[in-house]
N, C-alpha and C positions, 0 to 999 in steps of 0.2 A: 649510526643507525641507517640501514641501507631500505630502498625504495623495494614493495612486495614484487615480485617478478612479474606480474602481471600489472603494474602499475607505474608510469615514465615519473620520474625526476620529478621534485618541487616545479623548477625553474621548465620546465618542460611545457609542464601543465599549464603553467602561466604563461609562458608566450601564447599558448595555445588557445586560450581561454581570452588573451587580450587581441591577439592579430588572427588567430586564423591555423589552419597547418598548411602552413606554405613549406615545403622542405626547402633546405640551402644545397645546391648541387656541389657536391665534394670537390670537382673538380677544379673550381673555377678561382680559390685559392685567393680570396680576399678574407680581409679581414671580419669576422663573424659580426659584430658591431652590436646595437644595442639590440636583447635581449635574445639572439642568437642566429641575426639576419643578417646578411649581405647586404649592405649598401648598393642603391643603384649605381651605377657609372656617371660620375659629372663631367662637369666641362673641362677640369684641370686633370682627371686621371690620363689622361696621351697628353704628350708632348704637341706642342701648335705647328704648325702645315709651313706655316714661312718661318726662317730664319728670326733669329732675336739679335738685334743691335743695340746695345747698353750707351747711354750716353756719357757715361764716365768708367771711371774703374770699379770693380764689382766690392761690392764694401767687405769691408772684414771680415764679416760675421760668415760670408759667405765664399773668403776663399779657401783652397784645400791647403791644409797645414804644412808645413816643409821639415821634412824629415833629412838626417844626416845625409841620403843619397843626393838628395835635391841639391842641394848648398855649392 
């Protein structure tokens, strides 16, 4: 059952109706997040200004897999 032409989406109406009509500028190519908003930018989306020195070896979980080229 589709929405009358003159009348936005369920989900529309309610973001609308709970936050406001703020539009999310198309451009900007984050992830729409909860109820169809852009998250603001925090302190971990850029990479940090100085160099990172690890005090050991980078654990498991987090190094890159080794494919037959690698070996």
């Amino acid at each position: 059952m589709a929405a009358a032409p003159d009348k936005p989406p369920f989900l529309s109406r309610l973001r609308h109706a709970l936050v406001g009509r703020h539009e999310v500028p198309a451009g900007r190519g984050r992830n729409p997040g909860m109820l169809g908003h852009a998250p603001e930018p925090g302190p971990f989306d850029e990479p940090p200004a100085e160099p990172i020195e690890l005090d050991g070896p980078l654990p498991w979980e987090l190094r890159e897999t080794e494919t037959e080229d690698q070996k």
